[in-house]
PyMOL Python script that loads the backbone (N, CA, C, O; Angstrom):
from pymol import cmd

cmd.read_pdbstr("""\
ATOM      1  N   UNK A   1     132.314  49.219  92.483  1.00  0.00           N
ATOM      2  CA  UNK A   1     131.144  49.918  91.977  1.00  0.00           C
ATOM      3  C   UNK A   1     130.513  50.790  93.065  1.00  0.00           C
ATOM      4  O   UNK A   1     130.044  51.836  92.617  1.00  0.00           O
ATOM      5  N   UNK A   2     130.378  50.604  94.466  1.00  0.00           N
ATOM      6  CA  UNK A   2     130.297  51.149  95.304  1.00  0.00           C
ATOM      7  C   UNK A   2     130.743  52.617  95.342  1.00  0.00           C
ATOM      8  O   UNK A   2     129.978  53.574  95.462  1.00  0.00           O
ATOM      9  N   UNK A   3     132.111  52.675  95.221  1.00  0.00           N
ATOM     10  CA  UNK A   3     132.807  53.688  95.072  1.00  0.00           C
ATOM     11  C   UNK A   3     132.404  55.122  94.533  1.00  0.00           C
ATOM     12  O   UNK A   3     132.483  56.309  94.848  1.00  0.00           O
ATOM     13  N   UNK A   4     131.759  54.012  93.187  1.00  0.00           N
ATOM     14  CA  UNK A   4     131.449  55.083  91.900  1.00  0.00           C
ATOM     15  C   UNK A   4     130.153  55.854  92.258  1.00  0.00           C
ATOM     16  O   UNK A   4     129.818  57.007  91.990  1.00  0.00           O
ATOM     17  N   UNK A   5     129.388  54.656  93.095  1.00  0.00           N
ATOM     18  CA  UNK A   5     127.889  55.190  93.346  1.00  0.00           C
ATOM     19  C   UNK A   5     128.110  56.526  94.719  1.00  0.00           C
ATOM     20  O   UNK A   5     127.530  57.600  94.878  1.00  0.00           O
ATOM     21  N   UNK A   6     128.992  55.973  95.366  1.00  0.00           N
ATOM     22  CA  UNK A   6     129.186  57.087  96.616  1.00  0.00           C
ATOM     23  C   UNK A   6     129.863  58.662  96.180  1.00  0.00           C
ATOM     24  O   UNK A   6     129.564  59.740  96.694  1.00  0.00           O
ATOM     25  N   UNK A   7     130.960  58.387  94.959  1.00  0.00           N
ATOM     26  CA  UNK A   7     131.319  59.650  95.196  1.00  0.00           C
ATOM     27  C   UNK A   7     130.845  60.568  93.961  1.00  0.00           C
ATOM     28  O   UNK A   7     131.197  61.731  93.768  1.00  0.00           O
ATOM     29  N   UNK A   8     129.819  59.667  93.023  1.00  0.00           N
ATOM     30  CA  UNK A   8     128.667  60.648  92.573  1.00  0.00           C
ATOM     31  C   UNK A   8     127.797  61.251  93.641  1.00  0.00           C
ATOM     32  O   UNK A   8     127.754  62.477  93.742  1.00  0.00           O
ATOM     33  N   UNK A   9     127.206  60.598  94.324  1.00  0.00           N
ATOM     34  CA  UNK A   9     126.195  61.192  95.380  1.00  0.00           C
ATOM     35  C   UNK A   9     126.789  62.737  96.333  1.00  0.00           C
ATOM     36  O   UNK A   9     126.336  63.846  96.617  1.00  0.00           O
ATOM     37  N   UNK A  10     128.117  61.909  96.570  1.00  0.00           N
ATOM     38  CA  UNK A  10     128.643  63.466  97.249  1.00  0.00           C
ATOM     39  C   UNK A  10     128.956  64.327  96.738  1.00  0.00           C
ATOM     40  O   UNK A  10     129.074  65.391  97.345  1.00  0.00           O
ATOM     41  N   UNK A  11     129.307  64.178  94.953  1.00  0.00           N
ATOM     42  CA  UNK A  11     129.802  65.072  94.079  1.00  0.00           C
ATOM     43  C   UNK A  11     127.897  66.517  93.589  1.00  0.00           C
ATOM     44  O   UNK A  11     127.597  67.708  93.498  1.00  0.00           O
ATOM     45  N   UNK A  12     127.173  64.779  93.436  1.00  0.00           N
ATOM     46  CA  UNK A  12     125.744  65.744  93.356  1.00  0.00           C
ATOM     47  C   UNK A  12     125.378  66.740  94.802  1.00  0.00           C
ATOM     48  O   UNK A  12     124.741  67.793  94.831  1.00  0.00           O
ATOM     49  N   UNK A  13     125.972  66.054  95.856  1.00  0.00           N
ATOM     50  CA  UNK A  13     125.461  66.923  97.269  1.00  0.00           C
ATOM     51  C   UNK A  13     125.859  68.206  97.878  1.00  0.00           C
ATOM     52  O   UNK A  13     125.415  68.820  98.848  1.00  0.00           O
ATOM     53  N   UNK A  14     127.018  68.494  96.873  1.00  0.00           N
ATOM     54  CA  UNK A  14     127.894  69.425  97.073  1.00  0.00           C
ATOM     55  C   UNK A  14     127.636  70.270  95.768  1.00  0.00           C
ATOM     56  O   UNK A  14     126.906  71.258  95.846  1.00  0.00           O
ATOM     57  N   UNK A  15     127.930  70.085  95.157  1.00  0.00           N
ATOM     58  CA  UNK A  15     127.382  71.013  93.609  1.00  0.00           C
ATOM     59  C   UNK A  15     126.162  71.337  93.288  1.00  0.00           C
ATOM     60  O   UNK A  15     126.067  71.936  92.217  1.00  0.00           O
ATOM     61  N   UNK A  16     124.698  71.039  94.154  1.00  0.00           N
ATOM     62  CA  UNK A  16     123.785  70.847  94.032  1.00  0.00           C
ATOM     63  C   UNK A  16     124.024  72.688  94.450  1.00  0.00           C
ATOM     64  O   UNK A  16     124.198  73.625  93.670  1.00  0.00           O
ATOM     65  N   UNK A  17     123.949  72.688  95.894  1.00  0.00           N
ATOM     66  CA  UNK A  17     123.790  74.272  96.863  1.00  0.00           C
ATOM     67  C   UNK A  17     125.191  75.196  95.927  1.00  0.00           C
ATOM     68  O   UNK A  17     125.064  76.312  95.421  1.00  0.00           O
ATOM     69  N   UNK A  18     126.134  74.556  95.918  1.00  0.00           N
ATOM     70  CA  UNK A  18     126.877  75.210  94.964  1.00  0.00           C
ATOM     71  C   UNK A  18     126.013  76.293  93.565  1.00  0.00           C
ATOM     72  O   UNK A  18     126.055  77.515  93.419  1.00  0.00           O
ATOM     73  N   UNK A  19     125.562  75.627  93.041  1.00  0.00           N
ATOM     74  CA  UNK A  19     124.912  76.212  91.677  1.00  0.00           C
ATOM     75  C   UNK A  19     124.001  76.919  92.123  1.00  0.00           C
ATOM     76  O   UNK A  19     123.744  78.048  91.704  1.00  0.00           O
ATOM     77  N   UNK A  20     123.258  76.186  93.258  1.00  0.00           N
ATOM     78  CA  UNK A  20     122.223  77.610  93.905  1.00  0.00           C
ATOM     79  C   UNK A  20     122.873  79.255  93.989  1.00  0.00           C
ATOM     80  O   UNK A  20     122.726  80.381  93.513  1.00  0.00           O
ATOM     81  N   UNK A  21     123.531  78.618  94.778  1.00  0.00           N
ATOM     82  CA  UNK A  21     123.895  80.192  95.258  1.00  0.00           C
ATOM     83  C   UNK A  21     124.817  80.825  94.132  1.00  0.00           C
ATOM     84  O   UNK A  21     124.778  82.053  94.199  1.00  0.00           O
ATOM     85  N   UNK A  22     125.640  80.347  93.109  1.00  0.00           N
ATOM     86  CA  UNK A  22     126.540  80.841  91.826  1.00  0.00           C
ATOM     87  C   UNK A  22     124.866  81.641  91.056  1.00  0.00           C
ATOM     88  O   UNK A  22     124.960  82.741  90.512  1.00  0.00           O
ATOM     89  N   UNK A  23     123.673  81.015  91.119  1.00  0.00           N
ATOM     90  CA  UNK A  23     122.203  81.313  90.413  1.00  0.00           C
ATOM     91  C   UNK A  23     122.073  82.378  90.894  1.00  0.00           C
ATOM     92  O   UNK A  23     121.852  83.307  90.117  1.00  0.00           O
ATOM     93  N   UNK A  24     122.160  82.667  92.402  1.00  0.00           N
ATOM     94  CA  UNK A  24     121.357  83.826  92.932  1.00  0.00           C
ATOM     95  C   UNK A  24     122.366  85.014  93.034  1.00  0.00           C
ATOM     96  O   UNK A  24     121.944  86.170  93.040  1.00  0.00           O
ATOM     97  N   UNK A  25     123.657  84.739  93.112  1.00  0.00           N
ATOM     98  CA  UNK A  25     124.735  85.678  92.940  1.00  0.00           C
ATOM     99  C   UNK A  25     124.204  86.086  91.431  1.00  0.00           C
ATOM    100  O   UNK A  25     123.653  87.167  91.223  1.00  0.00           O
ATOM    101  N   UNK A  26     124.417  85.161  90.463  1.00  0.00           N
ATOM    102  CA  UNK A  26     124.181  85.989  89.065  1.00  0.00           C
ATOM    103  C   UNK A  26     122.961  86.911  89.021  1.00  0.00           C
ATOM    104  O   UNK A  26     123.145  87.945  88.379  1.00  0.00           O
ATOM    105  N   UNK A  27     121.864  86.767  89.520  1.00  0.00           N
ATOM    106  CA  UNK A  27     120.721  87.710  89.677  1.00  0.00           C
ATOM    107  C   UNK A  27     120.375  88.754  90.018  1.00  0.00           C
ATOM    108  O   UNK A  27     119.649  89.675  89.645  1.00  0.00           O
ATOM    109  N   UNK A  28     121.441  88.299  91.339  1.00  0.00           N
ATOM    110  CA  UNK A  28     121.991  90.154  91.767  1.00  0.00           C
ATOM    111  C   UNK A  28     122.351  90.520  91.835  1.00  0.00           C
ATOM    112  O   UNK A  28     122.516  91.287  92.783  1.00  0.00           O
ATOM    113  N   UNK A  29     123.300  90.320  90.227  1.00  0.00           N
ATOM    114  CA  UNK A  29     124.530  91.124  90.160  1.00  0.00           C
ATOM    115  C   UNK A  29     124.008  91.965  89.132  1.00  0.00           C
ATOM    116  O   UNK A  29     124.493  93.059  88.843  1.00  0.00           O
ATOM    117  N   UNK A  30     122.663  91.262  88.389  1.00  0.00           N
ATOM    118  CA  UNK A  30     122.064  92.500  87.379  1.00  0.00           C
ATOM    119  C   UNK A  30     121.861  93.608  87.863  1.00  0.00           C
ATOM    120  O   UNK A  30     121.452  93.609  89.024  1.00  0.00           O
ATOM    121  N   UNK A  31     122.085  95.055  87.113  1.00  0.00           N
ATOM    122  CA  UNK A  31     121.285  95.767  87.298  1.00  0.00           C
ATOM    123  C   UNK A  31     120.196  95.931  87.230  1.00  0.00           C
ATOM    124  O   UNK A  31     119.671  95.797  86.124  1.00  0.00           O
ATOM    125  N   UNK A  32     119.126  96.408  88.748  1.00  0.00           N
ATOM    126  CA  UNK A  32     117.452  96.889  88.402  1.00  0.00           C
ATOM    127  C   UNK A  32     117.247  97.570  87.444  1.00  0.00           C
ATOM    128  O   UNK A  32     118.178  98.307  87.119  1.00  0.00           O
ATOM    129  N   UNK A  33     115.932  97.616  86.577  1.00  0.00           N
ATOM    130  CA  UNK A  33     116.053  99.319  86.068  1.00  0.00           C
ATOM    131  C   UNK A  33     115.127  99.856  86.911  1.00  0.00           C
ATOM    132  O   UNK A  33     114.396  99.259  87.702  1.00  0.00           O
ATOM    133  N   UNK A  34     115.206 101.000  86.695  1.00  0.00           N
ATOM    134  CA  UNK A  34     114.819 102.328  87.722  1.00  0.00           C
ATOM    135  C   UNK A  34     113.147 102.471  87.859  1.00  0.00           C
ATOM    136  O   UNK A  34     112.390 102.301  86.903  1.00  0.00           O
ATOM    137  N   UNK A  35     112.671 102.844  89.340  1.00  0.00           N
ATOM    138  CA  UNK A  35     110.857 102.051  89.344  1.00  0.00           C
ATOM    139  C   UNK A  35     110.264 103.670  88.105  1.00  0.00           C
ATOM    140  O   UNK A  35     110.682 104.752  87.692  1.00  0.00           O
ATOM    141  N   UNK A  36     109.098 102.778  88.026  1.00  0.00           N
ATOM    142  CA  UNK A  36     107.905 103.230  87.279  1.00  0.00           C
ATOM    143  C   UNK A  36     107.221 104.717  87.972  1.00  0.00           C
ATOM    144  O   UNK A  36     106.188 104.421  88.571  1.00  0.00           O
ATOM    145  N   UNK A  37     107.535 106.286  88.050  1.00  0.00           N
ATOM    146  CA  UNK A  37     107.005 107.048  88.863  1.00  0.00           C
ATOM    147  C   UNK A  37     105.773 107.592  87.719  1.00  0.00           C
ATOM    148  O   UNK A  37     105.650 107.771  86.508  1.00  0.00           O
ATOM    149  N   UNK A  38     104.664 107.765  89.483  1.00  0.00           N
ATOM    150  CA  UNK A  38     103.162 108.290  88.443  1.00  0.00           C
ATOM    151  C   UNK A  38     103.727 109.654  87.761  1.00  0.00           C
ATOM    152  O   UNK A  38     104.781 110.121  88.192  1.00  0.00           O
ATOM    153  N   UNK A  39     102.946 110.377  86.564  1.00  0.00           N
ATOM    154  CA  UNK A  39     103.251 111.801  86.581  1.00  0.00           C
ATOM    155  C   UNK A  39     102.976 112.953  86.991  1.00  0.00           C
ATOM    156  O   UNK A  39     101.965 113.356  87.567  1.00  0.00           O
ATOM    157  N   UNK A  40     104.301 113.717  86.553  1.00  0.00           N
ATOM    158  CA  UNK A  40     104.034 114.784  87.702  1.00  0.00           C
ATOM    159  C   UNK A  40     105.190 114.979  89.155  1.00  0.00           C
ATOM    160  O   UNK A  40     105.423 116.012  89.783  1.00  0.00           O
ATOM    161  N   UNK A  41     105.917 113.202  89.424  1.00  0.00           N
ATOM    162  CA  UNK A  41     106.704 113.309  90.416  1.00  0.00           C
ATOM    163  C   UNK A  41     108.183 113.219  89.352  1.00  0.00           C
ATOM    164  O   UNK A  41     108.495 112.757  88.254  1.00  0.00           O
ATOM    165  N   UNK A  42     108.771 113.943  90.425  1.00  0.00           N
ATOM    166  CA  UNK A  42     110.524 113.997  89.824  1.00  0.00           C
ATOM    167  C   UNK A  42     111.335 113.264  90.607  1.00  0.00           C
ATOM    168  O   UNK A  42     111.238 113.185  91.832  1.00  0.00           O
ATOM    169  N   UNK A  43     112.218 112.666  89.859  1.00  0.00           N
ATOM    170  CA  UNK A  43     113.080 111.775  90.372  1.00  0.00           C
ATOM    171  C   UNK A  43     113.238 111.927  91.519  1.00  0.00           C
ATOM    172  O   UNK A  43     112.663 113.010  91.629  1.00  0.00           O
ATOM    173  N   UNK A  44     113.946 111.433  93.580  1.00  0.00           N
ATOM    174  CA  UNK A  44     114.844 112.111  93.911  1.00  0.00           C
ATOM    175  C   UNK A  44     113.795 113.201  95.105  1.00  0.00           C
ATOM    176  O   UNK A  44     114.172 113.345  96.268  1.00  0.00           O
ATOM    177  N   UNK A  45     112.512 113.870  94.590  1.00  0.00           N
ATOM    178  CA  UNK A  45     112.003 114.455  95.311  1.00  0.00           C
ATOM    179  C   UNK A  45     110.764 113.522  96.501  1.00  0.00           C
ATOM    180  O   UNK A  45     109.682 112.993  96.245  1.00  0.00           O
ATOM    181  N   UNK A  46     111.629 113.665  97.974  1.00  0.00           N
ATOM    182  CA  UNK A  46     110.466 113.126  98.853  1.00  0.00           C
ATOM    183  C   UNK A  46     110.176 114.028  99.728  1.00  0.00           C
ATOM    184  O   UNK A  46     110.666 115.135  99.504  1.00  0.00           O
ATOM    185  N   UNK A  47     109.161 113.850 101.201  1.00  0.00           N
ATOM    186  CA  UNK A  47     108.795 114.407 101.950  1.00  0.00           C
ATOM    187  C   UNK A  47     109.541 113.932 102.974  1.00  0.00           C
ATOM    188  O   UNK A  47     109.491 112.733 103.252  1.00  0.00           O
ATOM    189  N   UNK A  48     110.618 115.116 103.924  1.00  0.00           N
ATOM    190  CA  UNK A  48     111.256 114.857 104.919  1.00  0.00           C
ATOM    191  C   UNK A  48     110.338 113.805 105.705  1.00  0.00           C
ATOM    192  O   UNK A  48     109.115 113.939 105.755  1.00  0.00           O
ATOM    193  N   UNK A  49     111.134 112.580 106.410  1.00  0.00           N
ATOM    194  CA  UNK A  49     110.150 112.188 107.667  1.00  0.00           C
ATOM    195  C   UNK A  49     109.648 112.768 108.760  1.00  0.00           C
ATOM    196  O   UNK A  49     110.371 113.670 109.184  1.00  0.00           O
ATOM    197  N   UNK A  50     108.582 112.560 109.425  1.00  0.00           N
ATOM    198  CA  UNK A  50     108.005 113.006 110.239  1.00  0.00           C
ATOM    199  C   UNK A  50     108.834 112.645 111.765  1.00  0.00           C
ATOM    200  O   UNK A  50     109.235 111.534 112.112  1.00  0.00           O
ATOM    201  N   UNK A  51     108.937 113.822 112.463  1.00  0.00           N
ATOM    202  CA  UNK A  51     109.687 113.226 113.089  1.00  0.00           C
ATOM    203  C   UNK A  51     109.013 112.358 114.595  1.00  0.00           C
ATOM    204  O   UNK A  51     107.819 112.177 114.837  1.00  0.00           O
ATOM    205  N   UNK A  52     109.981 112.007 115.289  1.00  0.00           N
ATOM    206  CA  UNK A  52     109.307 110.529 116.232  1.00  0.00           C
ATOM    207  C   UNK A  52     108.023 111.106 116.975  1.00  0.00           C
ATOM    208  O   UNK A  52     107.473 110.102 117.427  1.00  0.00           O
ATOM    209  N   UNK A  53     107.234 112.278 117.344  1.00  0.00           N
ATOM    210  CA  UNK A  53     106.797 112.342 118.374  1.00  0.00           C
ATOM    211  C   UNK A  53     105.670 113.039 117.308  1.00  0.00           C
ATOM    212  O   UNK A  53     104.494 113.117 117.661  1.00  0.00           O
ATOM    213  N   UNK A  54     105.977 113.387 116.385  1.00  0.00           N
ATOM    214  CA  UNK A  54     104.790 113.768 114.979  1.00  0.00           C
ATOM    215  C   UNK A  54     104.123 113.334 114.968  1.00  0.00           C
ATOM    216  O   UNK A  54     104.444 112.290 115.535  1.00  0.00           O
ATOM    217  N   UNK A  55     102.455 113.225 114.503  1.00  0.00           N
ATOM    218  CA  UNK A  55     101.474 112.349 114.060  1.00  0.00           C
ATOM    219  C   UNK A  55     101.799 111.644 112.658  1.00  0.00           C
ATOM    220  O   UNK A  55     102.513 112.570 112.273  1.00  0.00           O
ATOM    221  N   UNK A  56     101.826 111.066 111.977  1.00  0.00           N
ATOM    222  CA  UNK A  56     102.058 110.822 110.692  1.00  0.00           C
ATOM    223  C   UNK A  56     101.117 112.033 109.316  1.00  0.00           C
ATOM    224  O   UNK A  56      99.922 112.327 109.304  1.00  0.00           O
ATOM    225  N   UNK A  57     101.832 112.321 108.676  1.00  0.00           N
ATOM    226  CA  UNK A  57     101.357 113.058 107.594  1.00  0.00           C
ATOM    227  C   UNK A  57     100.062 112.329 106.817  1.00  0.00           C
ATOM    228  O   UNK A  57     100.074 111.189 106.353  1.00  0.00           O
ATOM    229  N   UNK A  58      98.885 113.325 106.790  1.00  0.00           N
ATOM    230  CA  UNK A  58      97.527 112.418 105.689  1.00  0.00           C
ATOM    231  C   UNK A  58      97.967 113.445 104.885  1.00  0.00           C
ATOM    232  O   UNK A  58      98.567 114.497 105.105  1.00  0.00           O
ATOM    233  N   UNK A  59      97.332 112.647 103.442  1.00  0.00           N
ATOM    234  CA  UNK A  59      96.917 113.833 102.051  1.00  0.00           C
ATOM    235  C   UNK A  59      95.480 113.737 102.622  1.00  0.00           C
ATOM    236  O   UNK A  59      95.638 114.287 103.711  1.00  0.00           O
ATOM    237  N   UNK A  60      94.657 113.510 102.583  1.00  0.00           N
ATOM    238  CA  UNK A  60      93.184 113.598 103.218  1.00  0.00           C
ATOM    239  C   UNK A  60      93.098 114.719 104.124  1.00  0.00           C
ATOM    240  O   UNK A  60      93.689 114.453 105.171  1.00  0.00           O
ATOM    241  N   UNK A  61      92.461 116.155 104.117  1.00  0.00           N
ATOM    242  CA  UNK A  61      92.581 116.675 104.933  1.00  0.00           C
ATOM    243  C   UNK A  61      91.416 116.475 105.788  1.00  0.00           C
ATOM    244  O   UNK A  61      91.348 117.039 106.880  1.00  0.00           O
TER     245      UNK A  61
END
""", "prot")
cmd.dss("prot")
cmd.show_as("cartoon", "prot")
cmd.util.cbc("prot")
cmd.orient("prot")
């Protein structure tokens, strides 16, 4: 009976992280759908970065 009790425990200890990660693989294997833009912006269109020695860009003038 021993037996039975031990190699459930290792069978649960091992299949436990197993199913985790088979869970989180399935999740991100969905596709996102595409974010929410305010209107007015078009897909695709950004503002080059500023480059390293730039101040950072305000809309506030």
């Amino acid at each position: 009976m021993d037996l039975v009790h031990s190699t459930g425990f290792w069978v649960v200890i091992i299949l436990g992280p197993l199913g985790t990660v088979l869970g989180i693989f399935a999740r991100l294997s969905q596709k996102e759908p595409p974010p929410v833009l305010p209107p007015g912006v078009a897909p695709g269109t950004t503002r080059p970065r500023a480059e390293k020695g730039d101040p950072p860009a305000s809309d506030n003038p």
